[in-house]
C-alpha positions as CSV (number, residue, x, y, z in Angstrom):
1,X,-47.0,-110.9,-14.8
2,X,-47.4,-106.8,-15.7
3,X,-49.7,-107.4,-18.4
4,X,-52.3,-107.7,-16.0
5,X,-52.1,-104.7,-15.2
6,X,-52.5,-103.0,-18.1
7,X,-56.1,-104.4,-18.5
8,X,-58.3,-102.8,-16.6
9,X,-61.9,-103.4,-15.5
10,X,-63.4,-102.5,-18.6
11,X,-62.0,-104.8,-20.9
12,X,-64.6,-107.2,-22.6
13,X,-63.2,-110.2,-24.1
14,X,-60.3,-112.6,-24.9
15,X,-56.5,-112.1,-25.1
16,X,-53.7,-114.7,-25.5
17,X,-49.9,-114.2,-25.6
18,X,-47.5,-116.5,-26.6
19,X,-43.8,-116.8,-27.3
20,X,-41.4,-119.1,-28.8
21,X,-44.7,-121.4,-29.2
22,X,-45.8,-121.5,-25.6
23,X,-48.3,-119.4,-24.1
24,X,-47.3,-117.2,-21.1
25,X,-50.7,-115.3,-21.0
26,X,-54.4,-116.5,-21.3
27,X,-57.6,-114.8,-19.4
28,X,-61.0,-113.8,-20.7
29,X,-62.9,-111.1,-19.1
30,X,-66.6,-109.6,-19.2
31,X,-69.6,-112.0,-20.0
32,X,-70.1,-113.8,-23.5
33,X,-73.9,-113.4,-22.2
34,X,-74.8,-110.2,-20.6
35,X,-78.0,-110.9,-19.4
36,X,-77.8,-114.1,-18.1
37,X,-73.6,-113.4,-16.8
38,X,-72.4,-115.9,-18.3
39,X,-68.5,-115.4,-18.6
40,X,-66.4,-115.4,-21.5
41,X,-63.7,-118.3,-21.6
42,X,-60.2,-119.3,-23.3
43,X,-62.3,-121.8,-25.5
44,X,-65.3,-118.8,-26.5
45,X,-66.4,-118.4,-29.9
46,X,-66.0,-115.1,-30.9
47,X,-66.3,-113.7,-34.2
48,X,-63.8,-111.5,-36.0
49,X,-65.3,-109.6,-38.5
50,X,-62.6,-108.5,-41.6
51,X,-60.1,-110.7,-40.2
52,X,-61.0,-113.7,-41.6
53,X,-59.3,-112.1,-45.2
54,X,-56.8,-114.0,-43.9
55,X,-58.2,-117.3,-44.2
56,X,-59.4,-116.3,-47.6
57,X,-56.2,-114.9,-48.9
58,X,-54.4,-118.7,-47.5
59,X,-57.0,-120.9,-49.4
60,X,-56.6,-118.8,-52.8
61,X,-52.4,-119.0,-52.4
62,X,-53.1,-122.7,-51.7
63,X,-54.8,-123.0,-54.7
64,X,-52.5,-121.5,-56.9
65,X,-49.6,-123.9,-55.3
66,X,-51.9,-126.5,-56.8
67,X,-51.8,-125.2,-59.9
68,X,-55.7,-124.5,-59.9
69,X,-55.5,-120.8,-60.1
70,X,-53.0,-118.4,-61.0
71,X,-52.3,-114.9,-59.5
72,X,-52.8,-113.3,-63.0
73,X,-56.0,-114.6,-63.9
74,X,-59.4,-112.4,-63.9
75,X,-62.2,-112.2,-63.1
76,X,-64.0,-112.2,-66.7
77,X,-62.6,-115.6,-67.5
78,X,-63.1,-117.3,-63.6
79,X,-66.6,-116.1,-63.0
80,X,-69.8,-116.5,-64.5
81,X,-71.5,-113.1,-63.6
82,X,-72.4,-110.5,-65.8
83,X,-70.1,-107.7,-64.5
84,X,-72.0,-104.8,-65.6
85,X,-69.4,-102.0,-65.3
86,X,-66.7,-104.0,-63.8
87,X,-63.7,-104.3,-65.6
88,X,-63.1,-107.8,-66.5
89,X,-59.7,-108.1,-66.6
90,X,-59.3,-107.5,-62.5
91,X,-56.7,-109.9,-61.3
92,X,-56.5,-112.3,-58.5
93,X,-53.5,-110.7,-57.7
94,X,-55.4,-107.0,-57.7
95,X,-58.5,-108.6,-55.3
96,X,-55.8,-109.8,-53.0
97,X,-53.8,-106.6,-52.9
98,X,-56.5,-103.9,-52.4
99,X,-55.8,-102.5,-55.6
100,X,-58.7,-103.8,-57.7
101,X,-60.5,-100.6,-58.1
102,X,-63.6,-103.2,-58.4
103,X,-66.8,-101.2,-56.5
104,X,-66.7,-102.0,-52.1
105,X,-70.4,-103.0,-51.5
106,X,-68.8,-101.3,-48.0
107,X,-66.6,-98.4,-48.9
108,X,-65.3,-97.6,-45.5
109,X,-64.2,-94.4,-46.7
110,X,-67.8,-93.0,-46.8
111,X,-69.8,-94.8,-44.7
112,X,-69.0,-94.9,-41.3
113,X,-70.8,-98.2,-39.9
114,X,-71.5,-101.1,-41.6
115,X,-75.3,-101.5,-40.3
116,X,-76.0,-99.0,-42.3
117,X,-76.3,-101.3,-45.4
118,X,-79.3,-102.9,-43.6
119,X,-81.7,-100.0,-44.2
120,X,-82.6,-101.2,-47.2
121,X,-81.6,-104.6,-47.6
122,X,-82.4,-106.9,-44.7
123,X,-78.9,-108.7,-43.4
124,X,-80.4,-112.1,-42.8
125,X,-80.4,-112.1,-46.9
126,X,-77.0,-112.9,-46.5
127,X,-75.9,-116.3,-45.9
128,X,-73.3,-116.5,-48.7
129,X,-71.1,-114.9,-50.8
130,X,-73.4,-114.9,-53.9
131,X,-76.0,-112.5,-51.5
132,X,-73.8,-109.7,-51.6
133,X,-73.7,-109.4,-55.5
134,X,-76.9,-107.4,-55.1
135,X,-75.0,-104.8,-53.3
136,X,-72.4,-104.0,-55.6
137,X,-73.0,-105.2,-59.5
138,X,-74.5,-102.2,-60.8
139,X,-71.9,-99.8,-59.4
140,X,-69.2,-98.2,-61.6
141,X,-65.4,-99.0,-60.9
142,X,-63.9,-96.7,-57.9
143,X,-60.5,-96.3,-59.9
144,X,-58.8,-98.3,-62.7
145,X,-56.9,-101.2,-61.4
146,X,-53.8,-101.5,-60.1
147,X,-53.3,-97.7,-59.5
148,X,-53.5,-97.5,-56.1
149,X,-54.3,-99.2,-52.6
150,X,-57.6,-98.9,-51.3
151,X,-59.3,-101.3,-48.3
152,X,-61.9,-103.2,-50.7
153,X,-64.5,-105.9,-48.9
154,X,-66.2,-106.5,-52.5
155,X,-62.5,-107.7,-53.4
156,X,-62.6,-110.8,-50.8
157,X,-66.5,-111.4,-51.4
158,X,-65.2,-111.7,-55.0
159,X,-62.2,-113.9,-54.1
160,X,-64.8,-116.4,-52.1
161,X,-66.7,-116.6,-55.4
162,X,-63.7,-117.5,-57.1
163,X,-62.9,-120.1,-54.5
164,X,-66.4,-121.8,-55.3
165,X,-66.1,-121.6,-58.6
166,X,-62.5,-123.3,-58.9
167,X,-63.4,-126.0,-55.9
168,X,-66.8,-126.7,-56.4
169,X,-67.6,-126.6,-52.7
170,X,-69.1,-124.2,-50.9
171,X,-66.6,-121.6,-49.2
172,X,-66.7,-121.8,-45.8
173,X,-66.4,-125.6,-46.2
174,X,-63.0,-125.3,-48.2
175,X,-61.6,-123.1,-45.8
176,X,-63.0,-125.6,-43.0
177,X,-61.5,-128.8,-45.3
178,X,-58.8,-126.9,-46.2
179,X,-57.5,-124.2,-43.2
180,X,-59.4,-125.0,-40.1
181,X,-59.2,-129.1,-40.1
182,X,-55.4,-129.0,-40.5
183,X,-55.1,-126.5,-38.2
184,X,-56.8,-128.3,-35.4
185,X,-59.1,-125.4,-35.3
186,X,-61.9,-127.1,-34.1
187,X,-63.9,-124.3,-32.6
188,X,-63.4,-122.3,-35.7
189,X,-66.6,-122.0,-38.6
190,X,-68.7,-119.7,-40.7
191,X,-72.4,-120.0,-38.4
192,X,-75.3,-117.9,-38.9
193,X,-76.3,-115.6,-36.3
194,X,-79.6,-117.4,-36.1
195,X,-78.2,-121.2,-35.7
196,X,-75.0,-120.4,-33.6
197,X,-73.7,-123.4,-31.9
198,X,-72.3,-123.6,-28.2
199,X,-69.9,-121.4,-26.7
200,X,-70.3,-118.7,-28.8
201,X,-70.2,-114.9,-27.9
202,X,-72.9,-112.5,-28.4
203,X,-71.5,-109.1,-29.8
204,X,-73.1,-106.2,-27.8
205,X,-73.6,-102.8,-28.7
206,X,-74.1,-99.7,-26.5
207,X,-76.9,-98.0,-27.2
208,X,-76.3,-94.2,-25.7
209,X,-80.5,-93.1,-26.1
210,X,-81.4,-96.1,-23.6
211,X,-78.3,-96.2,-22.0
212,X,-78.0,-99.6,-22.4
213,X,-76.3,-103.2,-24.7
214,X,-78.6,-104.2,-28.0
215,X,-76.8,-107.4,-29.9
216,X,-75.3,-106.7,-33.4
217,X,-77.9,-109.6,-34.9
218,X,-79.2,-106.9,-37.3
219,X,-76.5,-105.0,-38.1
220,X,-73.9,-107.6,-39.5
221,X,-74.5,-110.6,-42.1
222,X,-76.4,-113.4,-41.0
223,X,-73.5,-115.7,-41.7
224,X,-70.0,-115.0,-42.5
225,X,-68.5,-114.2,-46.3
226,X,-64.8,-113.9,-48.0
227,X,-64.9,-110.2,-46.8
228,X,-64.9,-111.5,-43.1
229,X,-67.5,-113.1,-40.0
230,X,-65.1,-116.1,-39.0
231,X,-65.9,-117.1,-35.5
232,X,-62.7,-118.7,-33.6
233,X,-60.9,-119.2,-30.5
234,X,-58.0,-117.8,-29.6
235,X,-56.5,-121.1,-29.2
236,X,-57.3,-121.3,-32.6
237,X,-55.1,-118.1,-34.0
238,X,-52.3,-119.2,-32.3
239,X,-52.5,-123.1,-33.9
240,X,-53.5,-120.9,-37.4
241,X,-50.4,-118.6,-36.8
242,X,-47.9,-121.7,-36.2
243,X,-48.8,-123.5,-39.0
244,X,-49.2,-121.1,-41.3
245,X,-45.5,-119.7,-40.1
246,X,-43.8,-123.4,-39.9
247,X,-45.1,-124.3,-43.9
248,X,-47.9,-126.7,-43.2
249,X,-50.6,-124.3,-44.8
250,X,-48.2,-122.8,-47.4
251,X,-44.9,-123.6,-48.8
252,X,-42.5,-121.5,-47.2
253,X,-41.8,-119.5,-50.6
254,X,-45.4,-119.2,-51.0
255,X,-45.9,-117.9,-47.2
256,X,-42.8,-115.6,-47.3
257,X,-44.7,-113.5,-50.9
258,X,-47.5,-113.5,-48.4
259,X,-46.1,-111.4,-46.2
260,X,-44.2,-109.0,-48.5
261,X,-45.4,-105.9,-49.1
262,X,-47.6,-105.7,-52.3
263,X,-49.6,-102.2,-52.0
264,X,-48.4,-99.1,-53.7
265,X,-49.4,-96.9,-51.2
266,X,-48.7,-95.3,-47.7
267,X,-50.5,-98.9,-46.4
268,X,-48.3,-101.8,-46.1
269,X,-50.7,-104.7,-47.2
270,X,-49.6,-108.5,-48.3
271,X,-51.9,-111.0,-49.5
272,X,-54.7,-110.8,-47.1
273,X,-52.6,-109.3,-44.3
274,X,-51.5,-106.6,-42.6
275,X,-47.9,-105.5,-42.0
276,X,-46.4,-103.0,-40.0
277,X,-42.8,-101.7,-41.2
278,X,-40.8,-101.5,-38.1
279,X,-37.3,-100.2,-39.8
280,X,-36.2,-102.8,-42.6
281,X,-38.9,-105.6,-41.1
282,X,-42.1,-105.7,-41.6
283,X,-44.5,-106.9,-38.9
284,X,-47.7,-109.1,-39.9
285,X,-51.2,-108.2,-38.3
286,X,-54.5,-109.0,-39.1
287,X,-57.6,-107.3,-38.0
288,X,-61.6,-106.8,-38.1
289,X,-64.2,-104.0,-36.5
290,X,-67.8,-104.8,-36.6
291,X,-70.6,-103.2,-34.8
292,X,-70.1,-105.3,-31.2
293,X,-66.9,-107.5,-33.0
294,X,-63.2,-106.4,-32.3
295,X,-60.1,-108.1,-33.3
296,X,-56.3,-107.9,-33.6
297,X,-53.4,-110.6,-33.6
298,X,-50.2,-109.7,-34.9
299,X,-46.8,-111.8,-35.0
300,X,-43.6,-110.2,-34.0
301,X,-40.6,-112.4,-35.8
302,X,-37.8,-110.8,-33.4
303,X,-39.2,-112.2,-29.9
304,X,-40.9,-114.8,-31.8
305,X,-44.4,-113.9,-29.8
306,X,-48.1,-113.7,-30.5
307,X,-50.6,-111.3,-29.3
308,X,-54.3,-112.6,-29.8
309,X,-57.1,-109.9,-28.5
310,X,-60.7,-110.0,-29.4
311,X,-63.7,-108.2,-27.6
312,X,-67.5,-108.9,-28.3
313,X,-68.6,-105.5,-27.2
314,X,-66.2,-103.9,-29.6
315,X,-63.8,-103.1,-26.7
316,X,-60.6,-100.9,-28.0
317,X,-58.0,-104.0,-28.9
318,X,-55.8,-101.5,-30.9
319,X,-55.3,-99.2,-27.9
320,X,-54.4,-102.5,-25.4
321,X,-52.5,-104.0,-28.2
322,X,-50.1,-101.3,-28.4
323,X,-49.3,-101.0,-25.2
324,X,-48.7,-104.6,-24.5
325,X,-46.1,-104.3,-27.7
326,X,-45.0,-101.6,-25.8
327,X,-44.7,-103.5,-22.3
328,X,-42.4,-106.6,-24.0
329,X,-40.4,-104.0,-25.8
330,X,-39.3,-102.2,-22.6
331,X,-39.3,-105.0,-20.5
């Protein structure tokens, strides 16, 4: 089909493409191994970086369904921490949204890339959620909440704590219990970087003095957190995008609010998602950039198709996944 040839040589990575639940498009491309060239397949690991918000944002919403948790509680009365500066009376609601104002431990507006935490605190510190405290509990509020929309990782880290707190397990093995195992998302998990099982990816960075790849092992977190690090399949999107869209991990009330717009802002955000306002609908995406990690899917309700890319090299999925948008709407 003309996708292919929209791809060119260069591309690193994964993509799948599916409509009305099948899949009319599957190929990997470049080596999950450079050194050794050992090709990336359909079933790779790769991790996403940010993207797993989403994941996040599903297990919270789950939990209030339950009854467990509700979107206007805070902070002050959920968590046991000393907050410091923070203002205790943050919402769920305001951590899923982006409009906390609570202090990003990775404010995205400043700092450019995220291995630059690592000068001075070594990333294989962090191997859950309650490592990154360090990082941002003695910083002052960026804005009172509620009053505006601002991309906030601290907010999801928070949200994972929460998640703990309410459960009692230990969050990557609610969202396993909880997201993956219902899902059928079996090569999906929180690993550390040091004790990553088969078939996953190595991220690769260019490095322009030596003019050549480095992996990303010290420049992300040694194991993933509610701010993002989820390995998965593509395979595995596409089964979390069906049965998060037929009900199975949501009621369909609860999954509709989910995807409604909830930022006050220019942005178009839901709970832990994306959206892109195409007229009077809204598209849902979800995303992640890491040094070496690159990620998009998004779900277009119209043709009732899925576009799944992910690179390890960091490859430029935005770029290819607009022009394959652009390809099915012209076609």
């Amino acid at each position: 089909m003309g996708v292919d040839k929209l791809i060119d040589n260069s591309f690193r990575g994964c993509i799948l493409i599916s409509r009305e639940g099948k899949s009319i498009f599957e190929k990997a491309y470049g080596y999950a191994d450079l050194p050794n060239e050992i090709p990336n397949q359909i079933d790779t690991k790769f991790a996403t970086a940010s993207a797993g918000k989403v994941f996040v944002a599903v297990a919270i919403l789950q939990l209030v369904e339950k009854g467990m948790l509700h979107l206007a509680d805070t902070i002050g009365n959920l968590l046991d921490v000393d907050l410091n500066q923070i203002d205790p009376a943050i919402t769920v609601e305001e951590l899923l949204t982006h409009t906390s104002g609570i202090p990003d431990y990775f404010d995205e507006s400043v700092m450019d890339e995220y291995e630059e935490l690592w000068r001075d605190y070594p990333n294989y510190k962090i191997r859950s959620n309650k490592d990154l405290i360090p990082l941002f509990i003695d910083k002052p509020m960026m804005y009172p909440r509620g009053s505006k929309f601002q991309y906030n990782n601290t907010g999801f880290v928070v949200l994972a704590l929460i998640i703990e707190s309410v459960t009692g397990s230990a969050f990557d093995e609610y969202i396993n219990e909880h997201i993956f195992k219902p899902c059928k998302m079996s090569g999906s998990g929180y690993y550390e970087l040091d004790r990553l099982p088969a078939k996953c990816a190595v991220n690769y960075i260019y490095d322009e003095e030596h003019k050549n790849y480095r992996t990303n092992i010290f420049s992300v977190d040694a194991k993933g957190t509610g701010a993002g690090g989820a390995f998965i399949t593509v395979k595995d999107i596409k089964s979390f995008w069906e049965n998060l869209l037929s009900g199975k991990l949501l009621s369909n009330d609860m999954v509709s609010e989910m995807l409604s717009n909830h930022s006050n802002g220019a942005e178009c955000y839901g709970y832990g998602i994306w959206l892109k306002k195409q007229g009077e609908v809204f598209t849902p995406y979800f995303q992640g950039s890491d040094p070496g990690v690159s990620f998009i899917s998004s779900y277009n309700a119209k043709r009732e198709q899925l576009l799944i890319l992910v690179s390890n090299y960091g490859d430029n999925v935005w770029r290819l996944h607009k022009s394959i948008n652009e390809y099915f709407e012209n076609e």
